[in-house]
C-alpha positions as CSV (number, residue, x, y, z in Angstrom):
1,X,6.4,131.5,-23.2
2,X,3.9,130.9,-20.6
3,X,5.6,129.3,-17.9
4,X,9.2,130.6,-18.7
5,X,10.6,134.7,-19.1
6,X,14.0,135.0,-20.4
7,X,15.8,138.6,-21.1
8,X,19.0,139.6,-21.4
9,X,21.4,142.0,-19.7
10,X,24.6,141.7,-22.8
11,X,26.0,138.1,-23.1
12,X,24.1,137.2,-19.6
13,X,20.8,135.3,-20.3
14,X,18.6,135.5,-17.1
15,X,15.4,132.5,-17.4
16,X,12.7,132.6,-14.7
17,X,10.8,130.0,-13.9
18,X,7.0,132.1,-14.1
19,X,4.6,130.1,-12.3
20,X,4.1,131.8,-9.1
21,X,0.7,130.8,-8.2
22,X,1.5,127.0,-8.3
23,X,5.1,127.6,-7.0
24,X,6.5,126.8,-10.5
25,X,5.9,123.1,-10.3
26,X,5.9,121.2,-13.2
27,X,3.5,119.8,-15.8
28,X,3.7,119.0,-19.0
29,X,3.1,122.1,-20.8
30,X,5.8,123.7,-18.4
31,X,8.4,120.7,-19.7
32,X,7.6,121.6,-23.3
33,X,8.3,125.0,-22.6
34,X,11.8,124.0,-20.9
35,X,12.3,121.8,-24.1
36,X,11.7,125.1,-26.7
37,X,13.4,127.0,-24.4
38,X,16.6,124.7,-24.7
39,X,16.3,124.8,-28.5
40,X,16.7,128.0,-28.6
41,X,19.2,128.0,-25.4
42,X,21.6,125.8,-27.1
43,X,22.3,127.9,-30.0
44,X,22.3,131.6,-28.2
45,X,26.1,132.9,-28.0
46,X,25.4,133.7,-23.8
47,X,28.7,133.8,-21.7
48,X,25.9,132.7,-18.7
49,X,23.2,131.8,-18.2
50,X,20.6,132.9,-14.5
51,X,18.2,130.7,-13.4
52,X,15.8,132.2,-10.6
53,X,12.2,132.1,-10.0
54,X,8.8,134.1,-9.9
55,X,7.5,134.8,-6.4
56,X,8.4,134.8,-2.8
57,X,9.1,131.7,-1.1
58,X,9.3,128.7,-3.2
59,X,11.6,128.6,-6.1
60,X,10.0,125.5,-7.2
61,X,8.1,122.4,-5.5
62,X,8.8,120.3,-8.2
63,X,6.0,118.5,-9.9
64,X,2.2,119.4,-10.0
65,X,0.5,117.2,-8.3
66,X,-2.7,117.1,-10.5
67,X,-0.2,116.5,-13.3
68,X,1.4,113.9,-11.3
69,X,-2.2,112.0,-10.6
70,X,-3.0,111.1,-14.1
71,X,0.4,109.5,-14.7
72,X,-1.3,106.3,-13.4
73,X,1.3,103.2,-15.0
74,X,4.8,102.4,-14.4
75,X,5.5,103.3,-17.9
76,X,4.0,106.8,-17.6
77,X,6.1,107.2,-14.5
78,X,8.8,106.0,-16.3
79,X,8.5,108.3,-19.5
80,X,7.6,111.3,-17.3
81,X,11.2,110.2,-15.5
82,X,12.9,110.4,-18.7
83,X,11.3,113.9,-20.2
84,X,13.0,115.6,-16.7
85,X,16.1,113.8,-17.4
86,X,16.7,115.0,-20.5
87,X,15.6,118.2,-20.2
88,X,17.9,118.7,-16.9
89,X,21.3,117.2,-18.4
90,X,20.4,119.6,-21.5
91,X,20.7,122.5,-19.3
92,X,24.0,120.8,-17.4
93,X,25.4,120.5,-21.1
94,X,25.4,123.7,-22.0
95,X,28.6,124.9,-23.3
96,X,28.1,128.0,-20.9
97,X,28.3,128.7,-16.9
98,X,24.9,128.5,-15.6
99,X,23.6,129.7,-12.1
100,X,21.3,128.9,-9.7
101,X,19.9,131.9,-8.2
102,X,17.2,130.5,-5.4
103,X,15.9,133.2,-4.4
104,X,13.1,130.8,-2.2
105,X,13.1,127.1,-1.1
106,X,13.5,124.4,-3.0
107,X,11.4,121.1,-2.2
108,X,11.5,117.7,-3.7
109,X,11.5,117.7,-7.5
110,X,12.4,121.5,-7.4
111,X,15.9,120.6,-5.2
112,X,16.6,117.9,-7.8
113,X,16.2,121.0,-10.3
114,X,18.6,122.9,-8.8
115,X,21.6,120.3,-9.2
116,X,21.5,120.4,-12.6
117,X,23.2,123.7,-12.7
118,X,27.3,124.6,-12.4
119,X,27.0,126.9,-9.8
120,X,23.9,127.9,-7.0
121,X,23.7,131.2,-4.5
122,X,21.2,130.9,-2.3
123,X,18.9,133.4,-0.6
124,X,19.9,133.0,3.2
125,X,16.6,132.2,4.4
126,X,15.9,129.3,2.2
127,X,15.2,125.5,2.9
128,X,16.2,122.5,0.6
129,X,13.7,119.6,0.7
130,X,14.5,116.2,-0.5
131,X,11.1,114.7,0.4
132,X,10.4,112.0,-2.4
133,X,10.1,109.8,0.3
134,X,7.4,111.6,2.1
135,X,5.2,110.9,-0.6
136,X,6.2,107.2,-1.3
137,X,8.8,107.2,-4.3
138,X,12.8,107.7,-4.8
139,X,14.3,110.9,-6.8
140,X,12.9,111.0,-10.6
141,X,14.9,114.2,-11.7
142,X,18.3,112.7,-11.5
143,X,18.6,114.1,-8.0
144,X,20.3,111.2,-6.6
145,X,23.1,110.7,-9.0
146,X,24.0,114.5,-8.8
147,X,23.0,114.8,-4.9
148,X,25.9,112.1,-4.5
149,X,28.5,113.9,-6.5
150,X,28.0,117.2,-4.5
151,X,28.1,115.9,-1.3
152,X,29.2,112.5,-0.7
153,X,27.4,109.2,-0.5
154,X,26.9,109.7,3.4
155,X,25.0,113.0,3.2
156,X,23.4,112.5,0.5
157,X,22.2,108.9,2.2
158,X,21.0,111.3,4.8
159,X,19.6,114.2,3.2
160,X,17.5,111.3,1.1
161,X,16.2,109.3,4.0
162,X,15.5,111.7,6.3
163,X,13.9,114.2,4.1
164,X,14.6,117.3,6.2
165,X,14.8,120.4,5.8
166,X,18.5,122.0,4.8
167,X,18.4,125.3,5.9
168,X,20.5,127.7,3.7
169,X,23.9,127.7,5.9
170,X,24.0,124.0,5.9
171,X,23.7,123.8,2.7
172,X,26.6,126.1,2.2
173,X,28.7,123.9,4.7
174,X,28.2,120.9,2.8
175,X,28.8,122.3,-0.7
176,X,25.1,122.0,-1.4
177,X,25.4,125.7,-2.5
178,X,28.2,127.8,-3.2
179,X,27.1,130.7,-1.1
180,X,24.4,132.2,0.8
181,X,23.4,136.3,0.5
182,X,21.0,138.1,1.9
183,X,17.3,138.7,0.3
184,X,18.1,142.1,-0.8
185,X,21.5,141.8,-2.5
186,X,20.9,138.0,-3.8
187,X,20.4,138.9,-7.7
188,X,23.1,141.4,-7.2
189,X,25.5,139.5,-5.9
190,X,24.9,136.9,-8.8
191,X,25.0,139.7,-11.3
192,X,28.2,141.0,-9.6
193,X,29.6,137.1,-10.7
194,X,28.5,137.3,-14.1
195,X,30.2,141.2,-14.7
196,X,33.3,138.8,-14.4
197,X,32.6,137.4,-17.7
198,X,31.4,140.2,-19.5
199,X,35.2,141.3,-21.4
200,X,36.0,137.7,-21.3
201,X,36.4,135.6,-24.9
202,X,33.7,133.4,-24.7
203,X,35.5,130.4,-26.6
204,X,37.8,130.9,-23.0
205,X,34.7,130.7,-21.0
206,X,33.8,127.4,-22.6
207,X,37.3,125.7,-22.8
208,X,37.0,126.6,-18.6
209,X,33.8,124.9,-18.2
210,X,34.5,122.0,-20.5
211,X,37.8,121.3,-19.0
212,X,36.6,121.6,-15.4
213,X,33.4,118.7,-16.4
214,X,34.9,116.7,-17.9
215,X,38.0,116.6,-15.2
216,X,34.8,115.2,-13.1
217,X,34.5,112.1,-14.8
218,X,37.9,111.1,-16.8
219,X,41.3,109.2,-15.4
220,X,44.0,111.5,-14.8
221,X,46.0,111.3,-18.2
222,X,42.8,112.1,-19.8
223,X,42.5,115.3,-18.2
224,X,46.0,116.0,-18.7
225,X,45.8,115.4,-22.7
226,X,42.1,117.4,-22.4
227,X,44.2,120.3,-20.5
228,X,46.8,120.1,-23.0
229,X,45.0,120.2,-26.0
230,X,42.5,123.1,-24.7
231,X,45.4,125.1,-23.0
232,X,46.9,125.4,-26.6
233,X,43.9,126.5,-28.4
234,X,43.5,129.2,-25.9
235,X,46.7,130.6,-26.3
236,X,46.1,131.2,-29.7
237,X,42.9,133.2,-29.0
238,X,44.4,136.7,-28.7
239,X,44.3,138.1,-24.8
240,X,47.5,136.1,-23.9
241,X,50.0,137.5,-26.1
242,X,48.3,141.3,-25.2
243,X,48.5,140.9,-21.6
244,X,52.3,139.8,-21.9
245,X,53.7,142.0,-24.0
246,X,52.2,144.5,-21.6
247,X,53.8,143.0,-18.4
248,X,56.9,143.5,-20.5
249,X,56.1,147.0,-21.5
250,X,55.7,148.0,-17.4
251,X,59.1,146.4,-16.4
């Protein structure tokens, strides 16, 4: 892969985006990439997946300019649209945690990117850039619909029209990111996160992160009969019965 590294560290996949020298925006060779990568993503037994960047200062800009120049119709607009789409809710439907590492700033189509994970740390000297509008054009990435869920209708009104710059301890206060760490320890303390899922069953991992989703989007009973039914194939998987027969054994 070109455009894309991926190694592992155990059951922890760790993807960067590899296109320093254009600040990892986006063509179409880099979407095919995203679109192997995801073939092979989808089928991997990870407990998590990272997601961090090549270089610096930019985690990604979001789409290549030159790239975005010869898409010259509404209907290549539209199909471009749809490619990022897909390929973003692919990589919010994997049955495994994923996390954002941005270890630089993320602008335009490259904030969009980051939404589509579960969970985003953030270098503390970071910007995030929704700026579609500086160059004519709404969100194309699915930024708006997931920009809304995070942080409300209001902000995200705001964040959209005004196209400023969210500096990394704003974007913490609005739930934008989940925390903020300094250059030097970010990776770490991501890695530190994923060493809490390292003994864990993975089925367990992926009843917690099913449950949780789907909790966004269903009516209460829903959730309840999801909770239910998952809740009682997990107790069957082996860890609950150990860790109560030794709470037993200690009184």
């Amino acid at each position: 892969m070109g455009y894309l590294k991926f190694e592992r560290e155990g059951n922890i996949g760790i993807l960067t985006l590899n296109r320093p020298d254009k600040h990892n925006s986006i063509n179409k060779e880099y979407m095919n990439e995203l679109v192997d990568f995801l073939n092979f993503a989808e089928k991997e037994p990870l407990k998590a997946l990272v997601v961090k960047s090549a270089g610096e200062n930019v985690f990604s800009a979001g789409g290549d300019i030159s790239y975005f120049l010869t898409l010259t119709t509404k209907e290549d607009a539209f199909s471009m649209a749809l490619n990022m789409h897909n390929i973003l809710s692919r990589f919010e439907d994997l049955d495994y945690p994923t996390i954002c590492a941005i270890n630089g700033s993320a602008i335009g189509g490259g904030a969009e990117i980051i939404l589509a994970f579960d969970m985003r740390f953030a270098r503390s000297d970071i910007f995030i850039q929704f700026k579609e509008k500086a160059i004519g054009v709404t969100t194309g990435w699915g930024g708006t619909y997931r920009l809304v869920r995070l942080v409300g209708y209001n902000k995200a009104l705001e964040l959209l029209l005004s196209a400023k710059k969210v500096d990394a301890k704003e974007a913490k206060d609005i739930g934008l990111v989940n925390d903020i760490f300094d250059k030097s320890v970010l990776m770490d303390k991501v890695m530190e996160f994923c060493d809490k899922l390292k003994d864990d069953d993975i089925r367990l991992i992926k009843h917690i992160k099913r449950l949780a989703k789907e909790s966004q989007f269903i009516p209460r009973d829903e959730g309840m009969q999801l909770e239910r039914m998952l809740f009682s194939e997990s107790w069957m998987f082996g860890k609950r019965e150990q860790e109560m027969r030794k709470f037993m054994e200690k009184r």
